[in-house]
N, C-alpha and C positions, 0 to 999 in steps of 0.2 A: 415319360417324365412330364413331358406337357401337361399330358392330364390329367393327374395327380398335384402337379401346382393347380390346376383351377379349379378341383374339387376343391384343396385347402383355400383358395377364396374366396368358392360359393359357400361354403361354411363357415368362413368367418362372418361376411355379409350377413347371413342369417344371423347368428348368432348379436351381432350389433342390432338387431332389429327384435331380436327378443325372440326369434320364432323356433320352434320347435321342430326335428326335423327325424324321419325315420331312417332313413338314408339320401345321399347325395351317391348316384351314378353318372356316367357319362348322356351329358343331355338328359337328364331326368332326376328332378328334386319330390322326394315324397315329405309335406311337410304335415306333424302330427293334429296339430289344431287348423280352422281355417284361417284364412290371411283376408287383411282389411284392406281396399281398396286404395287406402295410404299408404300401406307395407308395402303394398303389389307397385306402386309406384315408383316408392323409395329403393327398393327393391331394384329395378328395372334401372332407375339412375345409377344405383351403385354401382351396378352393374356393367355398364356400356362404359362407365368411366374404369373401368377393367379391360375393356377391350372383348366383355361377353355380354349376351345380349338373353334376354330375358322373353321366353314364347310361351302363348299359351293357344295359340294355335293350334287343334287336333294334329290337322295333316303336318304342316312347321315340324313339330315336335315331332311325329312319324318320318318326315324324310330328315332328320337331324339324327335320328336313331340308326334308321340306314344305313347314312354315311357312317358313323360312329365303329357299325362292326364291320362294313367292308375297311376301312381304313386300319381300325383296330387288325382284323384277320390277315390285311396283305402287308401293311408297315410294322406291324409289332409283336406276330405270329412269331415263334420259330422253327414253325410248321406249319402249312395251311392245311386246310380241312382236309381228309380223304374222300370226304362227300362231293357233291355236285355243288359249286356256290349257291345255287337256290337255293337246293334240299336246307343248308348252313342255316343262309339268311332267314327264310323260312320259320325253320326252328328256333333259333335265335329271340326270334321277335314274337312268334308264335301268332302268325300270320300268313295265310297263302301266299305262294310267289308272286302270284297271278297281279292278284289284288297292288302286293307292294311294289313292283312295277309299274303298274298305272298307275297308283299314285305319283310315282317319283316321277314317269314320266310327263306326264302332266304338271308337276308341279316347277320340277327342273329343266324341261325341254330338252332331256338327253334320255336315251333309254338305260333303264340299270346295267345291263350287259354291257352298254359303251363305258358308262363310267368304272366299273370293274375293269375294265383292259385301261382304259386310262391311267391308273392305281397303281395296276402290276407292269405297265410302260416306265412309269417313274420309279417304280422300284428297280423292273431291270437299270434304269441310270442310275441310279444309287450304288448296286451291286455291282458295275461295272466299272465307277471308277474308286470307291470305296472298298471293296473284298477283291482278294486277289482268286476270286473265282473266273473259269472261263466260261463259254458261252453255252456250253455243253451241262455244264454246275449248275448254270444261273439257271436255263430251261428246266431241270432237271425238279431243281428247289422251288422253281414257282407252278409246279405241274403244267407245263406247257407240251404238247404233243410230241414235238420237236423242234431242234436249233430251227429249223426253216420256218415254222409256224411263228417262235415267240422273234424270228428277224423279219418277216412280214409284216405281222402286227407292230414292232417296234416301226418301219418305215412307214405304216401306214399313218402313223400318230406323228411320227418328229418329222419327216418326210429323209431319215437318213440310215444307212444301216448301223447293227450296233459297233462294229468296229473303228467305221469311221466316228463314228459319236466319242467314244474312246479315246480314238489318236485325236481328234479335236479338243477336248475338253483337256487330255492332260501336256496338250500343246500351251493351252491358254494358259494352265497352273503352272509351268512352267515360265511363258512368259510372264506373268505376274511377280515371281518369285525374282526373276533378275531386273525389276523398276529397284 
């Protein structure tokens, strides 16, 4: 949903500015004619006072696309790939792993791989207090090897297991609820 509101406001934007566009995708505006140095400005204003921001950066623009389909593939999937995440992203982008990895590494100080488990970590907390799936489901749904693999990786990131993450959080929704 998010991103479909900011599509319809990077295309309103344009449209206020007169410019022509062949499509607007996530993190990626193809526009039909070129843009004046003004527009690209004004543009850029309108923009941030949206709360988006305006790159023209090669790389920028390559690790914003990155993000784009890992987060698209593990928050809005309702299926993740049967592929290997690289093989995905890879293809996806139509780019070697290799390659987009270093980039991201390099540009983000975290390796692709970390951030992919970071994604599917806040997913499992999502699923876990949100879906009445158990931990057997959740592993199951986010292709994790096993419950011991995706409760490893979760304590590795929150420093807690997921169960107790669970009884805590829906401790706190509760206290919340009797303020």
């Amino acid at each position: 949903m998010v991103s479909l509101r900011c599509k319809l406001m990077v295309k309103e934007e344009l449209k206020k500015l007169g410019l022509c566009y062949v499509s607007v995708d996530l993190g990626v505006v193809e526009i039909m004619d070129g843009i004046s140095d003004e527009q690209k400005e004004q543009l850029k204003r309108n923009l941030q006072r949206l709360g988006l921001e305006l790159m023209d950066d090669k790389k920028s623009i390559l690790i914003e696309r990155i993000k784009n389909v890992i987060i698209e593939m593990i928050h809005y999937s309702d299926e993740l790939p049967k592929v290997n995440y690289s093989v995905y992203i890879s293809e996806k982008l139509g780019y070697d792993y290799t390659y987009l990895s270093n980039i991201f590494s390099e540009v983000k100080g975290i390796t692709l791989q970390h951030y992919i488990i970071l994604h599917r970590v806040e997913k499992v907390k999502e699923l876990l207090l949100y879906d009445d799936l158990n931990l057997t489901e959740i592993s199951y749904r986010l292709q994790y090897s096993s419950v011991a693999h995706l409760s490893t990786q979760f304590k590795k990131i929150t420093g807690l297991s997921p169960s107790f993450y669970k009884k805590l959080k829906k401790k706190r929704i509760v206290n919340l609820e009797n303020l």
